[in-house]
C-alpha positions as CSV (number, residue, x, y, z in Angstrom):
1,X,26.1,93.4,101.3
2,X,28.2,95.8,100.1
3,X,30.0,99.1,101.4
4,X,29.5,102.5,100.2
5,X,29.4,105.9,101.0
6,X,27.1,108.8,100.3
7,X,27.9,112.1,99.1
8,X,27.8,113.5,102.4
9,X,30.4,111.3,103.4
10,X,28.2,108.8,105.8
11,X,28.9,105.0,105.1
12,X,26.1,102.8,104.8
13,X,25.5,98.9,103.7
14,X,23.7,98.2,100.7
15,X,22.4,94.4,99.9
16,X,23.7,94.1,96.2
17,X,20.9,91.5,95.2
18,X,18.6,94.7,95.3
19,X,20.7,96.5,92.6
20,X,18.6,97.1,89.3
21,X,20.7,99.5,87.2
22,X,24.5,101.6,88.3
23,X,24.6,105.0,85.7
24,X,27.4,108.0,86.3
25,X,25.4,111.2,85.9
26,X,28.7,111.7,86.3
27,X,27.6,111.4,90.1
28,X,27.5,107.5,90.0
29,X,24.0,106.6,91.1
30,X,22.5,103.3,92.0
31,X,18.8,102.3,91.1
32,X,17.4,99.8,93.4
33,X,14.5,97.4,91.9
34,X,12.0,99.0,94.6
35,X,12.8,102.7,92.1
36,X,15.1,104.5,94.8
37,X,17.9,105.7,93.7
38,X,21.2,106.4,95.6
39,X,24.3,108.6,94.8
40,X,27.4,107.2,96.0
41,X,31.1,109.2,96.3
42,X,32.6,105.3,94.7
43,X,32.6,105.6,90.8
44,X,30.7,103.5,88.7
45,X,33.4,100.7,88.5
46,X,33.8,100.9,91.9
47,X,30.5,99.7,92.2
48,X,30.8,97.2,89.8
49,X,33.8,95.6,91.6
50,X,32.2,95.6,95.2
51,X,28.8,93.4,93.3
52,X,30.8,90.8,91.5
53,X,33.0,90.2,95.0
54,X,29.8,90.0,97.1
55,X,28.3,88.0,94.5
56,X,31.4,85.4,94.2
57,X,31.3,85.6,98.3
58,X,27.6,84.5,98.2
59,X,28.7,81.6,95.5
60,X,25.9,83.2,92.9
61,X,28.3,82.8,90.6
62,X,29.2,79.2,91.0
63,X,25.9,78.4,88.9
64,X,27.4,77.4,85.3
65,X,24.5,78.3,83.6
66,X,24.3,81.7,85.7
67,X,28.0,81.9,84.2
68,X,27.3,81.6,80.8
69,X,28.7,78.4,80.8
70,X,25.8,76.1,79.2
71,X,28.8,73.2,78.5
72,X,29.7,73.0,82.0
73,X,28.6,69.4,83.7
């Protein structure tokens, strides 16, 4: 899960895994695989940042071959 905050201002929890697309419109707004979409006040990179941390929390990353690393034994 991942912090963010809404153009209002109100913070909320989003689960990352759920995260289909993050575009700057230049309002940075998140597309969920369900089709909602979400503007956030965190830029694009931001974003970005937040979903590779929660991902190396959750250890999705520790996967060679998610990785890119096919050489990995």
């Amino acid at each position: 899960m991942i912090e963010l905050t809404r153009l209002n201002g109100k913070a909320f929890t989003l689960n990352a895994l759920y995260i289909e697309t993050v575009e700057s419109f230049p309002d940075t707004t998140i597309t969920l695989t369900t089709g909602t979409k979400i503007i956030v006040l965190q830029s694009e990179d931001e974003v970005r940042q937040k979903v590779r941390a929660f991902y190396k929390n959750i250890q999705i990353l520790s996967n060679p071959h998610l990785r890119g690393d096919e050489d990995e034994e």
